[in-house]
C-alpha positions in Angstrom: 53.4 94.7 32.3 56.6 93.3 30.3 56.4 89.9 32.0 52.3 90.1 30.6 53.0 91.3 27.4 55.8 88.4 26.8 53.5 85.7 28.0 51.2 86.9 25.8 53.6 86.5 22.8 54.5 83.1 23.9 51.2 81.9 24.1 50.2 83.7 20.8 53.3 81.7 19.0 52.9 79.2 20.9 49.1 78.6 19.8 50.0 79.5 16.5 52.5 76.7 16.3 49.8 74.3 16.7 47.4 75.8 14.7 50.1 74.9 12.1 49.8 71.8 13.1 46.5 71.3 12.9 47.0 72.3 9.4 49.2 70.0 8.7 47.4 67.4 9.8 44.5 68.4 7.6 46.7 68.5 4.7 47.9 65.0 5.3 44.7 63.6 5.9 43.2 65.1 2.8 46.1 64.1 0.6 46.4 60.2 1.2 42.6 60.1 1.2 42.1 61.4 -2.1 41.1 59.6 -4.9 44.7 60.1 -6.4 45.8 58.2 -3.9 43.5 54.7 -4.5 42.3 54.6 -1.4 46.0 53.7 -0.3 45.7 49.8 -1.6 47.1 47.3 -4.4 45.3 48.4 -7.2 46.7 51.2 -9.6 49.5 51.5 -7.5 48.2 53.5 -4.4 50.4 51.4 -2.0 53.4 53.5 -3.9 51.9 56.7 -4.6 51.9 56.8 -0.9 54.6 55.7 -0.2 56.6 58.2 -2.6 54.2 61.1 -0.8 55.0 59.5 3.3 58.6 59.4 2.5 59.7 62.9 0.2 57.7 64.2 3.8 60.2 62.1 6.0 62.8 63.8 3.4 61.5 67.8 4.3 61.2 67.3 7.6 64.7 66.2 7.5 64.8 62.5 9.0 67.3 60.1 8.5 66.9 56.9 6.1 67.3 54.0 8.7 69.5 52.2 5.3 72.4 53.9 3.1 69.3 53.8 0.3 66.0 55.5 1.0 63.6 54.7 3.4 62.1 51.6 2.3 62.0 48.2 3.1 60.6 46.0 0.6 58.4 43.0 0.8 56.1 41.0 -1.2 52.5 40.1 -0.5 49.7 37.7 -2.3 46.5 40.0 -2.8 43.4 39.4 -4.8 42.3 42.7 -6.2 38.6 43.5 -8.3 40.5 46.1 -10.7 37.8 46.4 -13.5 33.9 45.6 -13.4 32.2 44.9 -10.5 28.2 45.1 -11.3 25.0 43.2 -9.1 21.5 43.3 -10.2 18.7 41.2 -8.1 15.8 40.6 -10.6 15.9 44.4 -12.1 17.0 46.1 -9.6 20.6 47.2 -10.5 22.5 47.9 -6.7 25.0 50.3 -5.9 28.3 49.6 -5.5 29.3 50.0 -1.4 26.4 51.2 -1.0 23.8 48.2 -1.0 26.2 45.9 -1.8 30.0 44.5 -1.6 31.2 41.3 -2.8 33.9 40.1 -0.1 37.4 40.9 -1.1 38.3 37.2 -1.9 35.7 37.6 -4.9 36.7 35.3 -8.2 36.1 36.4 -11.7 32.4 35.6 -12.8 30.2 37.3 -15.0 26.4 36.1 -15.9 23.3 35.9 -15.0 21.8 33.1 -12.4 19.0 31.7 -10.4 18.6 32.6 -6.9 17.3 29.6 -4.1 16.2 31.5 -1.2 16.5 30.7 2.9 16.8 31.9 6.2 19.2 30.6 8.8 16.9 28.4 9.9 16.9 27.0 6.3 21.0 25.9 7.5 20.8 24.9 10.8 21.2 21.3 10.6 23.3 19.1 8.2 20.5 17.4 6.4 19.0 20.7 5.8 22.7 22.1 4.3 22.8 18.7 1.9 19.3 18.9 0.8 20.2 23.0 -0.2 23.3 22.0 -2.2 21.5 19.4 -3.5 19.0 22.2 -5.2 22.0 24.7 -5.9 23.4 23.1 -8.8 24.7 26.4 -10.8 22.5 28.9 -8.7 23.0 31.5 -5.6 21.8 30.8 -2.2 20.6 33.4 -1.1 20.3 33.8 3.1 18.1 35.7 4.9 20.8 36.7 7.5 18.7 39.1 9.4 17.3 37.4 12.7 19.6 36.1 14.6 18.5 38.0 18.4 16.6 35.3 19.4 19.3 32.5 18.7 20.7 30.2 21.6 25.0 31.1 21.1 25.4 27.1 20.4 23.0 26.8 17.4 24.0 30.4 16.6 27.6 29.5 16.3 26.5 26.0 14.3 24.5 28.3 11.7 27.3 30.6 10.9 30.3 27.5 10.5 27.7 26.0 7.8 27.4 29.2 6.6 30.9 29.8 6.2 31.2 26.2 4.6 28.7 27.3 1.9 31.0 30.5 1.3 34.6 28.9 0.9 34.2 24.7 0.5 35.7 23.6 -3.0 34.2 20.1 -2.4 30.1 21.8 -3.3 28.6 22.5 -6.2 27.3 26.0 -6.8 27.9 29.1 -8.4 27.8 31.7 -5.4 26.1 32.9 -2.1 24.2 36.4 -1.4 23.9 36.9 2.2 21.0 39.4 3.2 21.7 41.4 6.3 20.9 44.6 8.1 24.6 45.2 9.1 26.2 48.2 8.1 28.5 46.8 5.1 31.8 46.3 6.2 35.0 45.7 3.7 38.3 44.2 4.2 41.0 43.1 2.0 41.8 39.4 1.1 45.3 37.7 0.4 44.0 34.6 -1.3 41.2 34.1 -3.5 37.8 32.3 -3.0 36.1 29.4 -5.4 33.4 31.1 -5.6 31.5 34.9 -5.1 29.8 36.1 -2.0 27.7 39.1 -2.5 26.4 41.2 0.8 23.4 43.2 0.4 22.1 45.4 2.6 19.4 47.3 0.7 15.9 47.1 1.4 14.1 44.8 -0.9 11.0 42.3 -1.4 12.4 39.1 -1.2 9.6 37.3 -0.8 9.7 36.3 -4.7 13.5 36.9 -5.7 14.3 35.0 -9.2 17.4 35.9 -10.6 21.1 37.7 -10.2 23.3 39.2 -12.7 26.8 39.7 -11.2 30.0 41.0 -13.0 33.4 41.0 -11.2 36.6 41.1 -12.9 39.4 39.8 -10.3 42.7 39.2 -10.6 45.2 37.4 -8.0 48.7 38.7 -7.8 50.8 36.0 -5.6 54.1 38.2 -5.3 53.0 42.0 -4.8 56.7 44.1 -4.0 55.2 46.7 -1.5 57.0 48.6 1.3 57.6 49.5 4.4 58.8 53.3 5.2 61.4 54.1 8.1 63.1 57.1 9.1 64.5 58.1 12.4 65.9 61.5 14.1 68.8 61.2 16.7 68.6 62.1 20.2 70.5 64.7 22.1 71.9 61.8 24.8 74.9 59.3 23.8 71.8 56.8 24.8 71.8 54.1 21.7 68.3 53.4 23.2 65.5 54.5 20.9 61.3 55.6 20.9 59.7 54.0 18.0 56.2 55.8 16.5 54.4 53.9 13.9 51.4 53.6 11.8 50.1 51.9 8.9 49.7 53.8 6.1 47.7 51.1 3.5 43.9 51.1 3.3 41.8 49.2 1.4 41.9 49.9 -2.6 39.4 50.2 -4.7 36.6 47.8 -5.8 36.1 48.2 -9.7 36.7 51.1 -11.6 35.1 53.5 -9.9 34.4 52.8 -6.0 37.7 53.6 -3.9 37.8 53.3 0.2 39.9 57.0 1.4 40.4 55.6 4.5 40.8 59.1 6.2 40.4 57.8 10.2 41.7 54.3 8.9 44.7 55.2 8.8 45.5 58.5 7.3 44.9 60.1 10.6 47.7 57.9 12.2 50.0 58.9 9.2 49.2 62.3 10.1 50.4 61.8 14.1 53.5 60.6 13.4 54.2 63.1 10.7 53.4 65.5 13.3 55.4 64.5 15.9 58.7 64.1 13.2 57.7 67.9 12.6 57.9 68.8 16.4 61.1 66.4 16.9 62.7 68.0 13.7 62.7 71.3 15.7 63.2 70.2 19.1 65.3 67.3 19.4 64.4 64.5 21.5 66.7 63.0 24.1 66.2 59.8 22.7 66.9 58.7 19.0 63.4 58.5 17.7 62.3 56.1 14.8 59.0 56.8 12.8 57.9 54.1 10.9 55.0 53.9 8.2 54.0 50.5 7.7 52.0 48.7 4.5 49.9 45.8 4.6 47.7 45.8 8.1 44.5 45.7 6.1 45.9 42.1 4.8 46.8 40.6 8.8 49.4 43.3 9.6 52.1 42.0 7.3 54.2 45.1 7.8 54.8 44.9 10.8 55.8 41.0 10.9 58.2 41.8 7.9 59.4 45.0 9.9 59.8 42.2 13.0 61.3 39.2 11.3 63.9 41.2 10.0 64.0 44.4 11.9 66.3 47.0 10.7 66.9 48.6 14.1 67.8 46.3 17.7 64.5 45.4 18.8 65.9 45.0 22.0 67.1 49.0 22.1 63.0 50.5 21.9 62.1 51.7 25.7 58.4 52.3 24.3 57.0 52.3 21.6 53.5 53.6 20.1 51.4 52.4 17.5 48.5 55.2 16.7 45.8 53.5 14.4 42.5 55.7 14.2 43.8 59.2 15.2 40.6 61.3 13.6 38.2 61.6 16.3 38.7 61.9 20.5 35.3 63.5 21.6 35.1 60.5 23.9 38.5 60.1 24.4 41.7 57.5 23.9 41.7 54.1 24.9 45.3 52.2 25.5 45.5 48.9 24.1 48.5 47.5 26.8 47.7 49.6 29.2 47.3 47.0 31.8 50.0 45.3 31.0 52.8 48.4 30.9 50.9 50.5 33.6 53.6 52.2 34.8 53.6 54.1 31.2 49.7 53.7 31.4 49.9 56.0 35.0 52.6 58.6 33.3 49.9 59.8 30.0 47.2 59.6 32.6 48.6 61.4 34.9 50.0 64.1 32.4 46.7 64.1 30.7 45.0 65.0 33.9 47.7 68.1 35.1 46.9 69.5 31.6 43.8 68.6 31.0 43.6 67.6 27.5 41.9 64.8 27.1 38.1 63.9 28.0 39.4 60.4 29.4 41.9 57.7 28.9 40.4 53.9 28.6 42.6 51.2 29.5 42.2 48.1 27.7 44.5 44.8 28.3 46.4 42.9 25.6 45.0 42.0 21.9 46.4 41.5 18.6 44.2 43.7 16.6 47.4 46.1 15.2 50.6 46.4 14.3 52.1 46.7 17.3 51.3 43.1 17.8 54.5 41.5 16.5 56.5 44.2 18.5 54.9 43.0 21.5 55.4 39.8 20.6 58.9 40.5 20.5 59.3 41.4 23.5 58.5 45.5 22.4 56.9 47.3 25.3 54.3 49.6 23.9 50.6 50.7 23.6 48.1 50.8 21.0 46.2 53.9 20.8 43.2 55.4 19.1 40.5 57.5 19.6 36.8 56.9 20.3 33.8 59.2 19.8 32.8 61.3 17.0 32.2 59.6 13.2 31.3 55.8 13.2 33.0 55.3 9.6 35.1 52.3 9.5 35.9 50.1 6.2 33.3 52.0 3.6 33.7 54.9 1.4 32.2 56.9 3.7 35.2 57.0 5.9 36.4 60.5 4.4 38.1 63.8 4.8 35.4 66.0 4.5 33.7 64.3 7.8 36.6 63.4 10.4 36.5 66.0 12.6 40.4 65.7 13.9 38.3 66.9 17.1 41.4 66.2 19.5 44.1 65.7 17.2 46.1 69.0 18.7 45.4 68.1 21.7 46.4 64.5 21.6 49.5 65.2 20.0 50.6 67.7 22.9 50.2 64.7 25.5 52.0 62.2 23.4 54.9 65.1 22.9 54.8 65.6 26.8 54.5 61.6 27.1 57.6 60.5 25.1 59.4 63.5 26.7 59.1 61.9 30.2 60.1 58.5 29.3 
């Protein structure tokens, strides 16, 4: 009956001590997506605020600057960035902000009011067709019916959209802007240079069938040199080993467009943020034989510029990292993980597996082969061995406002933590 009675207080501290975690998590989550935070990117500071918050929590938990300074590295990025009015109104129908519409991140300043020529993609599919629309766009939009495109051949399918991109971005024509008209979920993303002239998405249902006029308002501003950071901190192993574990995420998100709309970027990547704070929490208690480094990164959302700053000049050996993990979209799990280098370091892939089935924690583990879609990209690159991970299933938010604390579930978050503790632990 004592042996009982002291598993049962094992287990009850032991699920306790996660349920702390869990917490935590939640608390992380909700913090860097908040609008205090601004939505994480280059306007109003977010990219700092966050910073200040990821690394005072580096500093309780009791890890070690990886310089004689703080935590940071610095850097400089170009951004464009819509800090003030952003307004669309077709004919007089005033849209909402991320909600019908977005102007792409590259927008220029322009306010006024301006005549719409309408088309379809078959309006664009040829060259003489392109001229004879530039011809009639003088200082108007095109506007594009973007919306069929299932019954396209992939060649003339491919042609449409590299004369549609020409319309968007070519200095050499002569008109004020483009509105593209799809039924695609609207997607944002950030933009390091800035274009010559505004493209405007809508995806609200309207009669366009006799479409006049558009009154657009977008206050831009370009910053070339942006000082941003980078966030290290590291806790030593048990071993004389100078080899090292390396957990990362990035920690930026996508701003705010205008005054009012900001993206909280709670799965994108707050979630992350919240893994490896998690596991610096575990490691702060129970030492790991390996040192351990824990890095935050800034500027994914602009081409994962962190992470080639963090790789061009690396302020640890590069050539020292068994493994490391980038976690990027930590929030959900009802369907699982899937492991971005997973064919390529299989041996690693076999260990989680493996340790995932004997404790059953996960649903499944997807393999995937090599891609540059994160920051561990560069470390690869370098000749890092290590795995992108992140979770599939649950909430389908992903670049809008409506990727938020109040809806990510954090379904498998405990659990997914467990098996990268066990993981790293049998490296």
């Amino acid at each position: 009956m004592k042996k009982i009675g002291l598993f049962l207080i094992l287990l009850s501290f032991h699920l306790f001590t996660f349920s702390q975690d869990i917490e935590y998590a939640r608390q992380i989550v909700k913090q860097l997506s908040s609008p205090e935070f601004k939505g994480r990117g280059y306007i109003e500071n977010g990219d700092k605020i966050s910073a200040d918050y990821i690394s005072n929590e580096f500093r309780n938990l009791g890890l070690l600057p990886i310089t004689r300074k703080n935590y940071f590295q610095k850097f400089n990025i170009s951004v464009n960035t819509l800090p003030n009015s952003v307004f669309v109104k077709i004919d007089d129908t005033e849209l909402k902000t991320a909600v019908d519409y977005l102007v792409e991140a590259s927008c220029p300043t322009i306010h006024g009011k301006f005549q719409i020529i309408k088309t379809d993609r078959s309006g664009i599919d040829t060259e003489a067709k392109v001229i004879s629309l530039i011809n009639k766009a003088g200082n108007a939009f095109i506007f594009i019916d973007n919306r069929d495109k299932k019954n396209e051949k992939p060649d003339l399918s491919e042609r449409i959209d590299d004369y549609l991109q020409l319309l968007k971005t070519s200095p050499e024509i002569n008109m004020k802007g483009v509105i593209i008209y799809t039924n695609d979920k609207l997607t944002w993303e950030s933009s390091t240079t800035q274009n010559i002239r505004p493209v405007v998405i809508i995806n609200k249902e309207l009669d366009i069938s006799n479409l006049n006029s558009i009154e657009i308002k977008v206050d831009a501003k370009f910053i070339q040199k942006y000082g941003t950071q980078n966030i290290i901190g590291s806790i030593k192993g048990s071993s004389n080993s100078d080899s090292m574990i390396v957990v990362l995420a990035h920690y930026d998100h996508l701003g705010k467009m205008g005054k009012e709309i900001y993206f909280p970027g709670a799965n994108d990547n707050a979630s992350g943020v919240a893994m490896i704070l998690n596991l610096a929490k575990h490691y702060a208690v129970h030492p790991p034989k390996y040192t351990t480094v824990f890095i935050a990164l800034s500027g994914e959302e602009l081409g994962i510029l962190g992470a080639k700053t963090f790789t061009d000049h690396p302020l640890i050996d590069l050539t020292k990292i068994i493994f490391l993990v980038n976690f990027d979209l930590a929030g959900t799990g009802e369907e699982g993980i899937r492991i971005v280098n997973g064919s390529v370091f299989k041996d690693k892939f076999d260990l989680i597996s493996n340790i995932n089935k004997q404790q059953n924690l996960l649903p499944k583990i997807d393999i995937r082969g090599a891609t540059c879609n994160s920051d561990h990209c560069f470390f690869y690159q370098k000749g890092v061995p290590c795995f992108y991970i992140y979770t599939q299933g649950g909430i389908r938010a992903y670049h809008d406002i409506y990727d938020k604390y109040d809806t990510l579930p954090l379904t498998e978050f405990v659990d997914y933590c467990k098996l990268m503790i066990q993981f790293f632990d049998s490296i």
